[in-house]
OpenMM code with the backbone's topology and positions (N, CA, C; nanometers):
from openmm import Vec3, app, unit

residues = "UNK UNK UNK UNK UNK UNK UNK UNK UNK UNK UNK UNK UNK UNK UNK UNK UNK UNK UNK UNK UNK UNK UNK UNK UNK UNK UNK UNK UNK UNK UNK UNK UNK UNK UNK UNK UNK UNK UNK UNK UNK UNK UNK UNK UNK UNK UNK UNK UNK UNK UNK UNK UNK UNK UNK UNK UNK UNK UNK UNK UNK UNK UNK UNK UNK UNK UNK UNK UNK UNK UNK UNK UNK UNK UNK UNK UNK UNK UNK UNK UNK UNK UNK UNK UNK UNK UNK UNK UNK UNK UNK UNK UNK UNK UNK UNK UNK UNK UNK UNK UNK UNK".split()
positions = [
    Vec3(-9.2090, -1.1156, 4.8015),
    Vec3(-9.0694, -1.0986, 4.7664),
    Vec3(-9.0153, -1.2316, 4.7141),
    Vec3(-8.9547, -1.2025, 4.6162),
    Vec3(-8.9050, -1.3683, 4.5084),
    Vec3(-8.7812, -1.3522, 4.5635),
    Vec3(-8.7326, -1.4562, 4.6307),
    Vec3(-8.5583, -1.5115, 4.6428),
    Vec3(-8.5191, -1.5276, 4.5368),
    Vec3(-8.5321, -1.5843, 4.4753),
    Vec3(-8.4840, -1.6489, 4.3949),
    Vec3(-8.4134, -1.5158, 4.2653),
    Vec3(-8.4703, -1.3981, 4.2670),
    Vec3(-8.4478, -1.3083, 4.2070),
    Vec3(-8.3312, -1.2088, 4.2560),
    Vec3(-8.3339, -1.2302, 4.3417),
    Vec3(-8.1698, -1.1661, 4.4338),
    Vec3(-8.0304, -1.2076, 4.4016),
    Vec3(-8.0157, -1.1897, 4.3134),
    Vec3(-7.8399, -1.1772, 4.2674),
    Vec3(-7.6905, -1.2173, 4.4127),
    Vec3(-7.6703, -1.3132, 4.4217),
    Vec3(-7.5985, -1.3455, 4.5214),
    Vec3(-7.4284, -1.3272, 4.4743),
    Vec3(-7.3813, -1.2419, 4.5169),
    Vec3(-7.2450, -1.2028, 4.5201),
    Vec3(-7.1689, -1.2373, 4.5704),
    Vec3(-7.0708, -1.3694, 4.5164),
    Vec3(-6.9409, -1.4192, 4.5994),
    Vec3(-6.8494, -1.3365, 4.5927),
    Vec3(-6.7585, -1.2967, 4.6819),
    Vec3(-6.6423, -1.2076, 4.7012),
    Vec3(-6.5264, -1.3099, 4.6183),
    Vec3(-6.4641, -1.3072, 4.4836),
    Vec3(-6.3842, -1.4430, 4.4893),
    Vec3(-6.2393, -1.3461, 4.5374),
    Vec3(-6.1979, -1.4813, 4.6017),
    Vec3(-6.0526, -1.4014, 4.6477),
    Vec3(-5.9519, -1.3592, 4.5468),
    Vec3(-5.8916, -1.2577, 4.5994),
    Vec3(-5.8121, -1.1393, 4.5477),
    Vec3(-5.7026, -1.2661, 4.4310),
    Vec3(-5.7071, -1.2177, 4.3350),
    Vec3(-5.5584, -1.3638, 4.2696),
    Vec3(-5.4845, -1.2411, 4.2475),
    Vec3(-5.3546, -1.2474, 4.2911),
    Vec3(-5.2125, -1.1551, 4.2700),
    Vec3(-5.2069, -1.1690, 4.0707),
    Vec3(-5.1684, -1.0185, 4.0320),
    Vec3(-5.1140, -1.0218, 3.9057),
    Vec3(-5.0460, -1.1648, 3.8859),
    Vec3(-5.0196, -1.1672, 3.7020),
    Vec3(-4.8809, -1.2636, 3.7069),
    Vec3(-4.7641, -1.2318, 3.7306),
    Vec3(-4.7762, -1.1036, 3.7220),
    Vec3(-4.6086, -1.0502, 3.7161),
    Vec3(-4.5744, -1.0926, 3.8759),
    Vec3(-4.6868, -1.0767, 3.9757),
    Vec3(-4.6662, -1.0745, 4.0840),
    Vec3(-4.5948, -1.1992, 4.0962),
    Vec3(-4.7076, -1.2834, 4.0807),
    Vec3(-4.6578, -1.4678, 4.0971),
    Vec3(-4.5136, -1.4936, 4.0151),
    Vec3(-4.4941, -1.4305, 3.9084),
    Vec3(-4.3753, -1.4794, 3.8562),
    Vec3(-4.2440, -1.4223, 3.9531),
    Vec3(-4.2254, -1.3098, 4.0002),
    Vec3(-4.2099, -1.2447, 4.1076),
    Vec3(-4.1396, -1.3557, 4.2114),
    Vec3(-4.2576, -1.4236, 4.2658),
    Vec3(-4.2881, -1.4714, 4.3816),
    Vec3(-4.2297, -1.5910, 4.3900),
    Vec3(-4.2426, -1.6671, 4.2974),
    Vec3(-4.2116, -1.8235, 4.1902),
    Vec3(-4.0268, -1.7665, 4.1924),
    Vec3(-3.9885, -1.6791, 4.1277),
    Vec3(-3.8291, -1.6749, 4.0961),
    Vec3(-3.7832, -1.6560, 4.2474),
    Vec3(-3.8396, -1.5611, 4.2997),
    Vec3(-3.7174, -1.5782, 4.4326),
    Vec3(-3.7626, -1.6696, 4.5177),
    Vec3(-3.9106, -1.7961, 4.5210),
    Vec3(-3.8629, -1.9117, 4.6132),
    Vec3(-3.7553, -2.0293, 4.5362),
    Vec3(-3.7344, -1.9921, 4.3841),
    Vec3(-3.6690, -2.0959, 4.3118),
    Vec3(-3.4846, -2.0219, 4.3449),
    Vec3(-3.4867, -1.9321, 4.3923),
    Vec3(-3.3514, -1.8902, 4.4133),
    Vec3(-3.3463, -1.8884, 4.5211),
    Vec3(-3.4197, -1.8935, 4.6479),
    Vec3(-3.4116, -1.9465, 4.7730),
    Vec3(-3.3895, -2.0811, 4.7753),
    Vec3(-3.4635, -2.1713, 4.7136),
    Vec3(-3.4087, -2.3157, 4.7145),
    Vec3(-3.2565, -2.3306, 4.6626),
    Vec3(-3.2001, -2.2540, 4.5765),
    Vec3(-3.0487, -2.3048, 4.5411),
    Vec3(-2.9785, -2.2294, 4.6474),
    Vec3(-3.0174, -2.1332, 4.6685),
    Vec3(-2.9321, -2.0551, 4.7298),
    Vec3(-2.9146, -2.1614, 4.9450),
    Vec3(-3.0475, -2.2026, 4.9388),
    Vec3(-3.0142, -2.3453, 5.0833),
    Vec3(-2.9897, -2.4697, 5.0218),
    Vec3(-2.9595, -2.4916, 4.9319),
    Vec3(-2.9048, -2.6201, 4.8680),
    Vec3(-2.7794, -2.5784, 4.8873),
    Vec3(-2.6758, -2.4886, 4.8412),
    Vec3(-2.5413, -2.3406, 4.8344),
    Vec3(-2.5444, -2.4065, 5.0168),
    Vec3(-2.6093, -2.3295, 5.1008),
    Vec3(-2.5664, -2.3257, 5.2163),
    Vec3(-2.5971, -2.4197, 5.2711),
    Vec3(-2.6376, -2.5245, 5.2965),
    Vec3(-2.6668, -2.6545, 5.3249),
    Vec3(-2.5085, -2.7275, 5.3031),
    Vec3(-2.4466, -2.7553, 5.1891),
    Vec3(-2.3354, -2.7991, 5.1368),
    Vec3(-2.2165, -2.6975, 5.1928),
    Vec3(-2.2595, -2.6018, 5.1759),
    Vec3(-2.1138, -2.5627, 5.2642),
    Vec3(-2.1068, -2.5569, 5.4312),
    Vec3(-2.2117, -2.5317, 5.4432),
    Vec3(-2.1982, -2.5982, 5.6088),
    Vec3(-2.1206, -2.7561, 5.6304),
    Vec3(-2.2069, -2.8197, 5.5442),
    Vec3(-2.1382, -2.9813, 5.5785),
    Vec3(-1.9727, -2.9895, 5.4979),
    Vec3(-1.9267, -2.8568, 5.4447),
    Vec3(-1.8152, -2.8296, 5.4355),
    Vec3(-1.7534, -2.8234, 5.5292),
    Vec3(-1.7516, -2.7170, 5.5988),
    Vec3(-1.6817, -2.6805, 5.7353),
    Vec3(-1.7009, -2.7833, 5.8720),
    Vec3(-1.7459, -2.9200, 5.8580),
    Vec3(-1.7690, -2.9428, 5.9613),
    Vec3(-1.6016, -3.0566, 5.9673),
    Vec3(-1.5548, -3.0736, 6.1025),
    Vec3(-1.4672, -3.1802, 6.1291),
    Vec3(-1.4921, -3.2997, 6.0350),
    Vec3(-1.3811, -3.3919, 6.0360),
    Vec3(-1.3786, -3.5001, 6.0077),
    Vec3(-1.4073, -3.5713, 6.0937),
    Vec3(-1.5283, -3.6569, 6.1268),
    Vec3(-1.5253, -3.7859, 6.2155),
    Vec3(-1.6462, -3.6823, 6.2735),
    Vec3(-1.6696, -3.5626, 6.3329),
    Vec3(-1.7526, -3.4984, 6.4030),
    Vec3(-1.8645, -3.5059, 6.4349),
    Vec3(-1.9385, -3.5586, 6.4865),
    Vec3(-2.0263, -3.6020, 6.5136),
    Vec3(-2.1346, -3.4422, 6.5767),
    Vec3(-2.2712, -3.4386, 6.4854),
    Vec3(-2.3613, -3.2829, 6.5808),
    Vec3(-2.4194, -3.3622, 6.6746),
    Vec3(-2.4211, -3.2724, 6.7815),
    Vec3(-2.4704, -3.3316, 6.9079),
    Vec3(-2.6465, -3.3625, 6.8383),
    Vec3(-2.7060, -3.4443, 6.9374),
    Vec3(-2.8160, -3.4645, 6.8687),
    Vec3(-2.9620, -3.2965, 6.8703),
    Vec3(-3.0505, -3.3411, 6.7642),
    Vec3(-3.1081, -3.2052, 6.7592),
    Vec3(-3.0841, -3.1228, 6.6512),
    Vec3(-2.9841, -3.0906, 6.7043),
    Vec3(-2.9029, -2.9544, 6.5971),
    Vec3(-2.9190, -2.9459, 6.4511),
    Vec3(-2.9551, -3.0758, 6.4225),
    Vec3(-2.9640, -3.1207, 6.2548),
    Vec3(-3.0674, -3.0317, 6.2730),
    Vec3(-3.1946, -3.0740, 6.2289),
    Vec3(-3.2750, -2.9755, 6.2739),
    Vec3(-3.3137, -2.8207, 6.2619),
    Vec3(-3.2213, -2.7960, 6.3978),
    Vec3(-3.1796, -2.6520, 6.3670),
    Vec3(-3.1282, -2.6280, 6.2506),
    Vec3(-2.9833, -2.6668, 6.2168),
    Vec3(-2.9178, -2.6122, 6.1199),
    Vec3(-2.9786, -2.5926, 6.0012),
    Vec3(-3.1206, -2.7175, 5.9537),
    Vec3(-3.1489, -2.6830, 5.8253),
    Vec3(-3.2718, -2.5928, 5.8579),
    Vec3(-3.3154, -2.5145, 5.9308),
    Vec3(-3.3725, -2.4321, 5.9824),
    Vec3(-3.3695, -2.2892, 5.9538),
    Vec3(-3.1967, -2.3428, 5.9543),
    Vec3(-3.1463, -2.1778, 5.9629),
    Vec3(-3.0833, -2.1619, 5.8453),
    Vec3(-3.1070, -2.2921, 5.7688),
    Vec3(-3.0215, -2.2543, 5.6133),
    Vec3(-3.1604, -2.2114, 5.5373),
    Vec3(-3.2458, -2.2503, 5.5326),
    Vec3(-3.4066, -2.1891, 5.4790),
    Vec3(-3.4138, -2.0610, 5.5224),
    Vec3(-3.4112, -2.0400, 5.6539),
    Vec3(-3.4289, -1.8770, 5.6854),
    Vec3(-3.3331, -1.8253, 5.6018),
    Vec3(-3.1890, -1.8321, 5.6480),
    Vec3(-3.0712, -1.7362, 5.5559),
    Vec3(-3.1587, -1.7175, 5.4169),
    Vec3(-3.1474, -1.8301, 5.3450),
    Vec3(-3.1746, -1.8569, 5.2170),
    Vec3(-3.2926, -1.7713, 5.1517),
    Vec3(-3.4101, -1.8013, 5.2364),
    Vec3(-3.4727, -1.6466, 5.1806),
    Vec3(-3.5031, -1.5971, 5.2062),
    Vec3(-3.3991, -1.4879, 5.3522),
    Vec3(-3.3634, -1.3596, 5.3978),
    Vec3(-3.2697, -1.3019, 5.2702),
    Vec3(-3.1774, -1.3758, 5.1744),
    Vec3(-3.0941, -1.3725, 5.0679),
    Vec3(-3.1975, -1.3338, 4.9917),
    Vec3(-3.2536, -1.4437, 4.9424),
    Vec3(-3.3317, -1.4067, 4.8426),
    Vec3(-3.4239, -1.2973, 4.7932),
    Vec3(-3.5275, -1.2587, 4.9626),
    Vec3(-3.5744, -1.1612, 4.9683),
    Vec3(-3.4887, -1.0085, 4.9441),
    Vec3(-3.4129, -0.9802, 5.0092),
    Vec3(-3.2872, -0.8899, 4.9838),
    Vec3(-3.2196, -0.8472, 4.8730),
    Vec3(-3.2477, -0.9223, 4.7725),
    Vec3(-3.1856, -0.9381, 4.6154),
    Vec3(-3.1636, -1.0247, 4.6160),
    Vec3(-3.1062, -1.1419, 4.6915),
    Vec3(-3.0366, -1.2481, 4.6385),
    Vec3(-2.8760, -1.1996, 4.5931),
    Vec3(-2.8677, -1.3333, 4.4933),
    Vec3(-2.7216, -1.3118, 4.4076),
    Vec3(-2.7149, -1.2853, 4.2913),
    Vec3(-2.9034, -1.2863, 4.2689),
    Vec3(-2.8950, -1.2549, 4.0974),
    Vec3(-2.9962, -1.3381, 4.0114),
    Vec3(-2.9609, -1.4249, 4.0727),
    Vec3(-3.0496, -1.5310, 4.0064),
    Vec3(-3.2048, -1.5246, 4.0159),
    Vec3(-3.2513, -1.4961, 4.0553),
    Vec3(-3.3801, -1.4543, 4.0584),
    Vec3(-3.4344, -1.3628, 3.9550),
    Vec3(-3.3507, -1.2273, 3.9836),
    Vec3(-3.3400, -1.1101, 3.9024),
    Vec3(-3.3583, -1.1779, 3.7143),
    Vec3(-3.2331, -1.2709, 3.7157),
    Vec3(-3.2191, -1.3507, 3.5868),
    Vec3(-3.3352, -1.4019, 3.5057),
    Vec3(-3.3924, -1.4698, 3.6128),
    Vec3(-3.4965, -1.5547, 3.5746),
    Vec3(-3.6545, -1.4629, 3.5488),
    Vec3(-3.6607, -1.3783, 3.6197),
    Vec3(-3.7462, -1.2946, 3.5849),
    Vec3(-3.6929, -1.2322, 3.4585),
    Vec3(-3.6360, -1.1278, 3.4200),
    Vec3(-3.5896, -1.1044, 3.3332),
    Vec3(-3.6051, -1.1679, 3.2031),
    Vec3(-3.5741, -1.2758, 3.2153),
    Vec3(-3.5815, -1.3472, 3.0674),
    Vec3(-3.7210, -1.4209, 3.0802),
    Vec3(-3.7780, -1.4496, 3.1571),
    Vec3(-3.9072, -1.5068, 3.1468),
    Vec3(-4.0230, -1.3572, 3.0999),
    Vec3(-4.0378, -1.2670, 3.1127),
    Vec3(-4.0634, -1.1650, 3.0614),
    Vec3(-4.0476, -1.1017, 2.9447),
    Vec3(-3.9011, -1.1393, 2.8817),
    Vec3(-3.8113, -1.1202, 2.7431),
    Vec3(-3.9191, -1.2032, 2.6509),
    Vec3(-3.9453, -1.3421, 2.6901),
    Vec3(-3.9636, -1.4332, 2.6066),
    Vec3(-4.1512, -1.4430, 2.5865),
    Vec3(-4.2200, -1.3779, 2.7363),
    Vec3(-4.3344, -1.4711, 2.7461),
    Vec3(-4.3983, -1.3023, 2.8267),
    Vec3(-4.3760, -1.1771, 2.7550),
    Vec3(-4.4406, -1.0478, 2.8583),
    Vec3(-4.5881, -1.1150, 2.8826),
    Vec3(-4.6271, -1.0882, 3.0212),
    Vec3(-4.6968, -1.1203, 3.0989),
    Vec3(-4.7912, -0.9787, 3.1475),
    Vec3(-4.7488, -0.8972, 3.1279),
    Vec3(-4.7745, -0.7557, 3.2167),
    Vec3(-4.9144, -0.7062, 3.1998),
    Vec3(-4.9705, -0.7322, 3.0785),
    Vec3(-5.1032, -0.6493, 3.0019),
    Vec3(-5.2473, -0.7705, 3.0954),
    Vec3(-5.2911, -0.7364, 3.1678),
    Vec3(-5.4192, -0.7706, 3.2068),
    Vec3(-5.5035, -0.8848, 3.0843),
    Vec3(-5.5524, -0.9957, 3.1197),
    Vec3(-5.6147, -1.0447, 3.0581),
    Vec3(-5.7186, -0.9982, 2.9849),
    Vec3(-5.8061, -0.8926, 3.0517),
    Vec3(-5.9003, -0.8688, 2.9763),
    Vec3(-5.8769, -0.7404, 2.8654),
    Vec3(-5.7864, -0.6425, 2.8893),
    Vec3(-5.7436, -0.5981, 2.7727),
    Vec3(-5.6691, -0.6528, 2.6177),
    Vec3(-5.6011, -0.7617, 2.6482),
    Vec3(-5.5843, -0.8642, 2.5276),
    Vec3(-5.7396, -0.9255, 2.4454),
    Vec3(-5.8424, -0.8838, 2.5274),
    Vec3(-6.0034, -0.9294, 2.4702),
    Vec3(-6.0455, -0.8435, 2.3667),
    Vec3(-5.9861, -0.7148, 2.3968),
    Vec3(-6.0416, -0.5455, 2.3306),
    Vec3(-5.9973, -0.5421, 2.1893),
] * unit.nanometer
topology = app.Topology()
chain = topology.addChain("A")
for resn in residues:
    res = topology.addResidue(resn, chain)
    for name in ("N", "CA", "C"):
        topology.addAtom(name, app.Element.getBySymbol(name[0]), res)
């Protein structure tokens, strides 16, 4: 029996469509504005002179990332939606690489 004649089959891992990744790419780029958005208005509402007990910093930007893309995931405000949209308008992505070969 020849080894060497046995065809060795790597499994390569699964790569998501592009549409997927573009997808994926717009709503973490509208999660980042959207906790940049809530980040700034928190340090809106806080007292003058107020001091956060210690820690809490921390937390708070914790919980502006979660909100942010619990938002995002959810629809968002739009912006996401946007950016997909026109990145698609300009650059369709949808047709499989190897049918553009045919």
């Amino acid at each position: 029996m020849n080894l060497s004649s046995i065809a060795v089959h790597k499994a390569s891992p699964a790569k998501p469509p592009a549409n997927a990744r573009l997808v994926q790419a717009a709503h973490q780029f509208e999660a980042l504005l959207l906790e940049s958005l809530i980040t700034a208005m928190e340090k809106g509402f806080a007292l003058p002179g107020e001091a956060s007990p210690l820690g809490t910093q921390g937390y708070g930007q914790l919980g502006a990332q979660a909100l942010a893309s619990g938002l995002s995931a959810a629809g968002g405000i739009g912006i996401s939606t946007f950016v997909i949209h026109n990145l698609m308008k300009t650059n369709p992505i949808s047709r499989a690489p190897e049918a553009e070969k045919s």
